[in-house]
N, C-alpha and C positions, 0 to 999 in steps of 0.2 A: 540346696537339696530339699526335696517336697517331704513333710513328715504327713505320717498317716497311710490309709491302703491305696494302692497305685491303683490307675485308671484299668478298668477292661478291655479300655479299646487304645491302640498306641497313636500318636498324635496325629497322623494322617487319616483315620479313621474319623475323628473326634474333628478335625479340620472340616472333613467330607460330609459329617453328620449335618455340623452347625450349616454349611454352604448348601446342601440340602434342606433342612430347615428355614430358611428365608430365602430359598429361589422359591421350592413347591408350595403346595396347600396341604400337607400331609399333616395330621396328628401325630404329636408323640407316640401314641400308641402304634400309626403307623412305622413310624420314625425307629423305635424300640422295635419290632420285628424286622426291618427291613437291617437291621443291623444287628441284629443276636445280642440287645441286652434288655434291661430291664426300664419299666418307663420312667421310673425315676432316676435311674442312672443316665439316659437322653435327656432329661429335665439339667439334671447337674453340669452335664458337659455345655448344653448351652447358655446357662445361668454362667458360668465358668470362661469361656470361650466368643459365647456371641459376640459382645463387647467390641473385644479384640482386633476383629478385622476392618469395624468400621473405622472411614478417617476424618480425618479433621476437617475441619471446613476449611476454607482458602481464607488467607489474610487479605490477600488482595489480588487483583485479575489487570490480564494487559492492559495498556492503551486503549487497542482495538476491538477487546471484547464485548460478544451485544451477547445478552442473558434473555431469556424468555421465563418466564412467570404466568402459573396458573393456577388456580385453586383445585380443588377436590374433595368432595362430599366422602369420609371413608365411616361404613357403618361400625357402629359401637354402640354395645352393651353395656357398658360402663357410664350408667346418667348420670355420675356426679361430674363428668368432663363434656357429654355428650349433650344435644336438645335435639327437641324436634324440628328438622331442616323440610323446606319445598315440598320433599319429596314424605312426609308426615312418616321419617324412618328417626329413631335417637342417630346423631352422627358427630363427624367432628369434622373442622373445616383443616384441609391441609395445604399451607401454599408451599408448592413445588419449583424450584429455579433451575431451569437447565441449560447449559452454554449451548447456541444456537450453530456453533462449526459442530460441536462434538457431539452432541446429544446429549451428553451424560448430564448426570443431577450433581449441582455443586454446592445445593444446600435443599434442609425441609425445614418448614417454621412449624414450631410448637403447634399443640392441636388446639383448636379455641372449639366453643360448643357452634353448631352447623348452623345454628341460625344467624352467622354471624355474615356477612357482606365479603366481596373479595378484598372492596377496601379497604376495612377495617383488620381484616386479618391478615391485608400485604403489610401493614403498621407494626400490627399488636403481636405477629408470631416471632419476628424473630429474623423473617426474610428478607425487610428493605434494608436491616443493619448488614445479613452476610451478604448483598449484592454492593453494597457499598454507592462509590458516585461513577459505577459502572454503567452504561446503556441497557435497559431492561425493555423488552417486548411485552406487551402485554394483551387481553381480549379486552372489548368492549364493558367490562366488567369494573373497569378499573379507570374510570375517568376520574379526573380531578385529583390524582395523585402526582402526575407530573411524570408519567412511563408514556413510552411513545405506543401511539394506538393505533397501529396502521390503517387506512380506509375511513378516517374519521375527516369533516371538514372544519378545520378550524374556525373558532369562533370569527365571524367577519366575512368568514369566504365562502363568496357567492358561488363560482364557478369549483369545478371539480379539479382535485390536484393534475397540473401536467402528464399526460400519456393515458389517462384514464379516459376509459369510455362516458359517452354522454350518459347524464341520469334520467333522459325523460325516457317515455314510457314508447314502445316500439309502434309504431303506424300499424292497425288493424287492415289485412288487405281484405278484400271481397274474395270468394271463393272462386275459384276459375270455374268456368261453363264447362258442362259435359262435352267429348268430344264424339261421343257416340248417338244420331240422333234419335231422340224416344221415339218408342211405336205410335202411331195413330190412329 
């Protein structure tokens, strides 16, 4: 039994509020109107509740599972986690993994500050350990980590992988002759 003054808003409420609060971009303030209470009490219930519904990360993934991995520049005001990234914003680098049948996200790695590389922060967040010795996709961002990089040519090879198109450069044709003769 919960001691002290009961919630204002009854658990499906307070469920709806917090699932509200991390789909939208609403402020509490929004959040506290759109639901009749106060914005400290929408502060509480998801201080209280947010938590909750997230889950665990996976211990481990099928045989045949291929993971896809990608960074993300996400802006932050907070410079004691944040630096100045590319784009001359404070950020934080976030690598994202998501099972390539399903889409969904089956882990996030810690935020390192945004000046940081995707390699360094496929290492340092947190992500090479939840993807395990699974197959991982990845962009051109990420060589020399040992993730498959599609469209890359292997060191040594000459020729373009099997079924690919040629890489040279297309034949410039001459413009066709008009077919209408000019005045004279």
């Amino acid at each position: 039994m919960r001691k002290g003054r009961p919630w204002s808003l009854p658990l499906e409420d307070r469920v709806l509020l917090v699932a509200a609060y991390w789909r939208t971009n609403l402020t509490l303030r929004q959040l506290a109107l759109l639901f009749g209470v106060s914005e400290s009490a929408a502060d509480r219930v998801i201080d209280h509740l947010g938590p909750t519904p997230a889950l665990q990360q996976r211990k481990g993934f099928r045989k045949d599972t291929v993971l896809i991995v990608d960074g993300t520049l996400v802006p932050t005001r907070d410079h004691g986690v944040a630096e100045q990234s590319k784009n001359y914003r404070y950020s934080t680098n976030r690598q994202v993994v998501i099972d390539a049948d399903t889409r969904l996200v089956v882990a996030v790695g810690r935020p390192l500050p945004g000046n940081r590389n995707d390699c360094k922060a496929w290492e340092l967040s947190g992500a090479k350990e939840a993807a395990g010795r699974t197959t991982v996709i990845a962009d051109g961002g990420y060589r020399g980590t040992g993730l498959v990089i599609p469209h890359r040519r292997e060191r040594g090879q000459a020729e373009p992988r099997p079924g690919r198109k040629s890489t040279t450069p297309p034949t410039v044709r001459s413009a066709p002759e008009p077919s209408m003769p000019s005045p004279a």
